[in-house]
N, C-alpha and C positions, 0 to 999 in steps of 0.2 A: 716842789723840790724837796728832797729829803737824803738823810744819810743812809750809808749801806756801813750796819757794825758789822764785825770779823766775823761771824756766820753769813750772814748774806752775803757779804764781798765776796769769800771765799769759791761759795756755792757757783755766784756768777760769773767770776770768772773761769771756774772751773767747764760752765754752758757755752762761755765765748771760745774756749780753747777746743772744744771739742765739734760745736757749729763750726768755726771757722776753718779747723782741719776736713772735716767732712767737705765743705765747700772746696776749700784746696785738690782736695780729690777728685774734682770735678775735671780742674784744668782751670780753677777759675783764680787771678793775682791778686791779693791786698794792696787797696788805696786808702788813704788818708783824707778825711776831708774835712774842711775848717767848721767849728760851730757856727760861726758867722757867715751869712752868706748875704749879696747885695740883694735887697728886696725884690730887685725887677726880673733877677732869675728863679725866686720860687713863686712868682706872678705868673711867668711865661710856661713856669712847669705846671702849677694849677692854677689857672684863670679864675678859680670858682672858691678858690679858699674862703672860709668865714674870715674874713681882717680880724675881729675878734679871738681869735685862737692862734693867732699867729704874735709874737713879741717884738715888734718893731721899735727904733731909735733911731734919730739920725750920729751919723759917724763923726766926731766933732774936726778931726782934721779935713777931712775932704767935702762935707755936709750931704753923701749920700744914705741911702736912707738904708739900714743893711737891718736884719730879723734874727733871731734863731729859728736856726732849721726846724719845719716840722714835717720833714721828708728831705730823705738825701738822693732822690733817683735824677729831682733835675739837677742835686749837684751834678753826679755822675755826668747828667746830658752834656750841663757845660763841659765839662772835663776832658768829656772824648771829642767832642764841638771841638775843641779848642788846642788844647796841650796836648791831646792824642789825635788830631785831625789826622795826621799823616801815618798812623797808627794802617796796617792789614787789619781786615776785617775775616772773622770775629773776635771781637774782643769779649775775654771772662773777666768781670773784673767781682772784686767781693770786698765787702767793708765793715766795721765795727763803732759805735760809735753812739751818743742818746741825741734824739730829737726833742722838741721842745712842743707840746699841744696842749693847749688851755682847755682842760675838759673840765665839763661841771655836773659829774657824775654824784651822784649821793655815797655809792659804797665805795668809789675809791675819787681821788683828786688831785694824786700825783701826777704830775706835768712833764716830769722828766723822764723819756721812757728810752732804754737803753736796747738797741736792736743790731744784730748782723744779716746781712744781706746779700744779694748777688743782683747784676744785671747783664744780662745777657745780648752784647748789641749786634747787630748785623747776619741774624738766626732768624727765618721767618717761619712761619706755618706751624705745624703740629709738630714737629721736631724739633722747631726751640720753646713751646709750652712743655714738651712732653721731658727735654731736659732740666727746664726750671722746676717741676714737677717733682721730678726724680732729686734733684740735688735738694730740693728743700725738705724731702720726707726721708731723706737719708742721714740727715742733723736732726732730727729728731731723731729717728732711730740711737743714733750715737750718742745723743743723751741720755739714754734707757728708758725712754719711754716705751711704753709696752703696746700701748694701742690708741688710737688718731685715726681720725677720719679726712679724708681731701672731700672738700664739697667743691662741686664747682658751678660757676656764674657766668653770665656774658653781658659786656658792657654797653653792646647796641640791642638787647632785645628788648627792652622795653622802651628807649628811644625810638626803635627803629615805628613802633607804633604809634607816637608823638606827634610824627612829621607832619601833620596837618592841625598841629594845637602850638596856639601861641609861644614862643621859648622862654615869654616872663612866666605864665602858666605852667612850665614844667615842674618848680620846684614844690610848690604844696601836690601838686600830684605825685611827686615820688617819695617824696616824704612818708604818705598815707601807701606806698606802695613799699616802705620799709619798713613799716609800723605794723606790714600784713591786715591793714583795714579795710576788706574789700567792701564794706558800705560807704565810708570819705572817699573808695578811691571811685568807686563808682558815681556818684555825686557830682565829684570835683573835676572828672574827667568829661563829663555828659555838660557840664558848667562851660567846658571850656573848647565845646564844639564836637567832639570824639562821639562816634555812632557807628553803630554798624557791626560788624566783624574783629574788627579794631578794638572797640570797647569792649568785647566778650571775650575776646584773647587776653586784655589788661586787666579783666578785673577778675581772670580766672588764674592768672599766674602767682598770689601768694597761694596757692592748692597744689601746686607744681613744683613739689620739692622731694626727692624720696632719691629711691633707689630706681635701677630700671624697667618697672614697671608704673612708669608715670609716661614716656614717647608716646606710648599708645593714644593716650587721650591729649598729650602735649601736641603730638600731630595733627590730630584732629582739629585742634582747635586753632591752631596759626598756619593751616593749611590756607593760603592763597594770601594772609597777610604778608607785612614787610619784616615779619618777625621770623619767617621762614627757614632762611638763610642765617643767621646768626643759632637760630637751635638744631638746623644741619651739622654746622660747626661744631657747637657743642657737643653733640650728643658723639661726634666721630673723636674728639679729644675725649669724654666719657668712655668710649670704647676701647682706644688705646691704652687708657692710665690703667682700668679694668683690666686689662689682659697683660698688662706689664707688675701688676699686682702692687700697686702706691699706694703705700698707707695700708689700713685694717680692711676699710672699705672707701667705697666711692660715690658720696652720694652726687645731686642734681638740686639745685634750686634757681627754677626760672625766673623768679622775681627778686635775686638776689639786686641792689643798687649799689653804690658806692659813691663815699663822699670825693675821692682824686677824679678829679675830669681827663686825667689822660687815657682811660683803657679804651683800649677801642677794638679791643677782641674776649678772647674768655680768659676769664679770672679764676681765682680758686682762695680759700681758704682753710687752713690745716685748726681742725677745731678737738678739743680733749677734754675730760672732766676735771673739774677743779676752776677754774680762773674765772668762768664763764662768758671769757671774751678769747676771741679766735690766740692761736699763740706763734701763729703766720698768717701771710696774705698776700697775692699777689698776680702777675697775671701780666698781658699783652699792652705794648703800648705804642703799637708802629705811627702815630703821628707826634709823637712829642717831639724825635731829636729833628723833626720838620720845621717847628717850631725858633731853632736854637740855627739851624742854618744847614742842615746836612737832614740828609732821608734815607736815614737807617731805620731797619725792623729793629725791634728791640721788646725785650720779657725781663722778668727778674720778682724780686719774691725779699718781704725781710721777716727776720723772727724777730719775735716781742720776745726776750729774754726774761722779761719778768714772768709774764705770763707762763711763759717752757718751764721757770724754775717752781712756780704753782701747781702746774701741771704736775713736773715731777716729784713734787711731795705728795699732790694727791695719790699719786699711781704707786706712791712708796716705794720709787728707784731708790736702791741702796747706793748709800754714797760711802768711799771710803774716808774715812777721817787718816789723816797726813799725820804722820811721825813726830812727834814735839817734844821734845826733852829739855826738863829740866836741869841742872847740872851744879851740886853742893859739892863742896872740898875746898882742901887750900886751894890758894891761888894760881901758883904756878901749876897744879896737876890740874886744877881746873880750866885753865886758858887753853892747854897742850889739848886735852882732851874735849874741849871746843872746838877745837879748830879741826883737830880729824875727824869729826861726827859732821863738822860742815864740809869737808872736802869727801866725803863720803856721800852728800847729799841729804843729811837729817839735819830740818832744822834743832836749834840746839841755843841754848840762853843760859846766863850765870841763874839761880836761883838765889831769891831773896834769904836773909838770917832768919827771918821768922814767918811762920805760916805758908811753908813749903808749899802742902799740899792743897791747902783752902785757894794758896795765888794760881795753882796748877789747874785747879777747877775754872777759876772764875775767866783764864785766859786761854782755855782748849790745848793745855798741854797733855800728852798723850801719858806720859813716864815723869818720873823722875829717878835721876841718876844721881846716888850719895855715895860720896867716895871717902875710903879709908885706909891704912898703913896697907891691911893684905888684899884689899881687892876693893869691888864695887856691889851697889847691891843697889836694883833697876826695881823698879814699884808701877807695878801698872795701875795710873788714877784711876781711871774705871770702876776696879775690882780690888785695888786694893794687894793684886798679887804681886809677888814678890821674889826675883832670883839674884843669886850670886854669877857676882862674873870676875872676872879679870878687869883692871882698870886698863884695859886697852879700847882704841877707836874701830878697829876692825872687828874684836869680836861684838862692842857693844851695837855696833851699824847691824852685825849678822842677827843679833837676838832680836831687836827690834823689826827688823823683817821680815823675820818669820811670826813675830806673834801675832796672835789673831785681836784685833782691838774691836770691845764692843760697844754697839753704836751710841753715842753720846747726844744729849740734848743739846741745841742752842742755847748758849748762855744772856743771848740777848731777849 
């Protein structure tokens, strides 16, 4: 866990306002959902979770045993499950909010990851991937991000190869099939009974990741497996996103895995430089609200808002720095003239007796405004420049938004 000082906050919620609008534009409603969720609802939405990574307690009034979320889709499941059961289908719904996942990463260990999302329920086929698709590389766009790639994955094709190997045996073989070790995965997979066609298709798919010039030899080699069908799929969702032009480009990785046990179609990943960890993700999940009591299709996608904000520094989206004025003078002229720079929309604050401008630096005020018998005189921190005005709220609102403010470092 850790703090967000007044540049990061800013930054972030500046991503959440501008993600969550883009999502809006979809058609899709803001829901609410509690940090706290009953343990045996994010069990039933991933069966497969590490217990480890999940923060469980028991509740002391009731003594059930409730977590922080480290995924809110099967909140969502419950939600439409239940308080929206009688909800028409489709429903948009989109959310804002941080999960909680115990990661024991070397370069970063932050736990609290703060994300906006969408999920898409009762949309099946390639028309509701190809909408999730489209709304989630449309919030990035709207962040200014400049260029971003959609990779996309599928969640039965390397299971669907499995089917005749033990399912305690699955996990170190996919493990070594995330790790792209086609020597452990070959090994481990030949260990656990796998031959044939089967084993030449799994242990050739960390090689199967590019642009569209991978089918050729992808077909080749899952021709008459059970892997067939799920890279049919694919490759017809590749095709679409492709000619609908999502994101910069569109790559393919066949031996893409995932640690959520709900997907059970094709997934995707929005990936960019800087974070080095994807800064979306997400994909098809028609058996989970099965799960929760209803047998809705269902898609949806959330952004890692830290990671978009990484991203965005990498790629040196300009950001505009927000209006902040200081404000010296007596008292009464000073109060009058706070109050109509706030009723005008500029934030605006008494300034300290001493060290105006050092305090102006240290807490991202834009100006400072010193007032006196015949007028005022507006100092831009920055630069140091300097004009005379009228101690009026309306002109000093107008001077202020036209001037051009240059970009300022974090003070944190």
């Amino acid at each position: 866990m850790r703090d967000g000082l007044p540049g990061e906050a800013r930054r972030l919620a500046r991503l959440t306002r501008v993600v969550m609008k883009a999502f809006e534009l979809f058609g899709y409603e803001r829901v609410q959902l509690p940090a706290l969720e009953y343990s045996e609802v994010l069990e039933v939405g991933g069966r497969h979770l590490d217990p480890h990574s999940v923060l469980r307690f028991v509740e002391p009034e009731t003594g059930e045993v409730v977590a922080l979320r480290p995924d809110m889709t099967p909140q969502v499941a419950r939600m439409v499950s239940t308080r929206l059961a009688e909800a028409p289908m489709p429903a948009r719904l989109c959310y804002q909010g941080s999960v909680l996942r115990r990661r024991r990463e070397r370069a970063r260990n932050n736990q609290q990851i703060p994300q906006a999302g969408i999920e898409l329920v009762g949309v099946s086929g390639p028309d509701g991937d190809l909408e999730v698709l489209q709304a989630a590389a449309s919030a990035l766009t709207a962040s200014g991000l400049a260029h971003f790639v959609v990779d996309l994955g599928h969640s039965n094709l390397a299971p669907s190869l499995l089917r005749s190997v033990a399912r305690d045996r699955w996990p170190a073989i996919l493990d070594a099939l995330a790790l792209k070790d086609q020597a452990a995965l070959a090994r481990r997979a030949q260990r656990a009974g796998l031959s044939g066609s089967a084993l030449a298709a799994l242990v050739a798919l960390p090689e199967l990741h590019g642009g569209g010039e991978i089918w050729e030899r992808a077909e080749r080699l899952l021709a008459g497996t059970a892997a067939e069908t799920p890279a049919r799929e694919l490759k017809s969702l590749w095709q679409v996103a492709s000619s609908h032009r999502v994101g910069n480009e569109v790559t393919i990785d066949l031996g893409e895995t995932w640690r959520f046990d709900y997907y059970t179609g094709p997934m995707f990943q929005l990936l960019a430089e800087g974070p080095g960890l994807p800064v979306g993700s997400g994909g098809r999940y028609d058996a989970l609200y099965a799960r929760f009591g209803t047998g809705h299709a269902a898609a949806g996608c959330a952004i890692d808002l830290d990671n978009l904000a990484w991203a965005c520094r990498h790629g040196n989206v300009p950001e505009s720095e927000p209006r902040r004025v200081l404000v010296s003078g007596a008292p009464a002229d000073s109060a009058r003239l706070l109050h109509g720079l706030r009723a005008a929309g500029i934030a605006a604050a008494p300034a300290p007796e001493k060290g105006k401008m050092a305090y102006a630096r240290a807490w991202r005020y834009t100006h400072v405004l010193e007032l006196a018998s015949d007028g005022a005189v507006l100092t831009h921190v920055a630069d140091a420049a300097k004009r005379t005005l009228q101690a009026d709220a309306t002109e000093v609102a107008r001077a202020l938004r036209s001037s051009r403010l240059t970009q300022q470092k974090d003070s944190e």
